[in-house]
N, C-alpha and C positions, 0 to 999 in steps of 0.2 A: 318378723325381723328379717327373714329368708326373703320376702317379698319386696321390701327397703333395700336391702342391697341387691336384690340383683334390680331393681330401678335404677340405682346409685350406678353400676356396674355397665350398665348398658345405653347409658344418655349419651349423646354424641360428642359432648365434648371430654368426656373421658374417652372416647375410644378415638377423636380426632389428636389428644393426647399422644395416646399410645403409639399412635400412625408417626407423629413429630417425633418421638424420641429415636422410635427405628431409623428414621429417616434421615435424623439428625447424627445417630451412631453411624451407619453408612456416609454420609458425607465426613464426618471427622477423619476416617479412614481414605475417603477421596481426595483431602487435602492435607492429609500429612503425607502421603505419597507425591503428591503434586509439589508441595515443599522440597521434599526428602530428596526425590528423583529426577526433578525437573530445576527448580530454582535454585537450590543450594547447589548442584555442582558450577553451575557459571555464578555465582559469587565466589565459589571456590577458585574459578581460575582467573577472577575478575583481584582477588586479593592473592594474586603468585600461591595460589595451591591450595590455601589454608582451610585443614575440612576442619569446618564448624562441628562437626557429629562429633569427632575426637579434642576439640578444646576444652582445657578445664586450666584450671589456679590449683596448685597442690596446695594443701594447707598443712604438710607432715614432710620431712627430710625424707619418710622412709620412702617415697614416691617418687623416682626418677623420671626425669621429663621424657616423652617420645614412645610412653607406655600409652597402647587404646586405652580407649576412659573406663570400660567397664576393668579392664588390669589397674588401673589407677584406684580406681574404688576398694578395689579389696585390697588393697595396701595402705588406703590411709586413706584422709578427709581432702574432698576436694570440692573444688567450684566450678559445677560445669557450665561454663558462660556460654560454650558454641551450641550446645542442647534451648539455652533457653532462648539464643537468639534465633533458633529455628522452631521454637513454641511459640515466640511473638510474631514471626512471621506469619506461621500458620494462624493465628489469631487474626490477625489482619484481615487476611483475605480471607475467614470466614466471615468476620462481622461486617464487612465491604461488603459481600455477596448477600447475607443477610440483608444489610441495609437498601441493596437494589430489590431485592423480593418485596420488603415493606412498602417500599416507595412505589413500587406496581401497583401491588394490591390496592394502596390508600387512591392511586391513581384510577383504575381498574372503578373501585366502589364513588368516587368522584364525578366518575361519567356518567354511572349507572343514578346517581341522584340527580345531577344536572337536567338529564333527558325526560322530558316532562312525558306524562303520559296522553299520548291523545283520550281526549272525549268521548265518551259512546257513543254511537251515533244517533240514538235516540235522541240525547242533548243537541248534536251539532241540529237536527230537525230542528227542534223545539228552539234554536237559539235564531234559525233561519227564520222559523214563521213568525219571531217574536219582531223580528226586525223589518218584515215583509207589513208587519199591521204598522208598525211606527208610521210607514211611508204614506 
């Protein structure tokens, strides 16, 4: 059983797995910073100031408006709309990015089928003399 899994353990596409998830984790963090730091402040000044980070819909009186979001939360139920319009963002433009790596790749292996293999040369001979006796 020790011998099954570490076959199981050690096949490459679990550890090519493993490699996508780190790498996936690292990029998540490359582009919610890209979001957070870079794009959201010019919609901010693109909308007269308005930071998305701190938007939310109170859904409790006891929550007075112009409180940061995490002060709003411990006071009462809210709806943080600017969070999740800066989660859809960040969605976007990973699955954009995403979708150009695929579109390489499928691109990339397209060519690589396309490109026919030359013949051995033994054959191209063999195909020479065949055509040398027709004559």
């Amino acid at each position: 059983m020790l011998k099954e899994f570490k076959e199981f353990a050690l096949k490459g596409n679990l550890i090519d797995l493993a490699v996508a998830f780190v790498m996936g984790a690292a990029f998540s963090k490359f582009s919610t910073s890209f979001i957070d730091d870079l794009i959201m402040p010019f919609i901010a000044k693109a909308s007269s100031g308005v930071d998305f980070s701190n938007s939310y819909i109170s859904l409790s009186e006891k929550v007075p408006s112009g409180l940061a979001l995490a002060d709003a939360k411990k006071l009462g139920p809210v709806v943080a709309w600017g969070n999740f319009v800066s989660i859809g963002i960040n969605f976007i433009i990973v699955a954009f990015v995403m979708f150009l790596v695929v579109k390489t790749i499928n691109k990339l292996k397209k060519a690589e089928a396309a490109a026919p293999a030359a013949p051995p040369a033994q054959e191209v001979l063999l195909t020479e003399i065949r055509d040398l006796l027709k004559k």
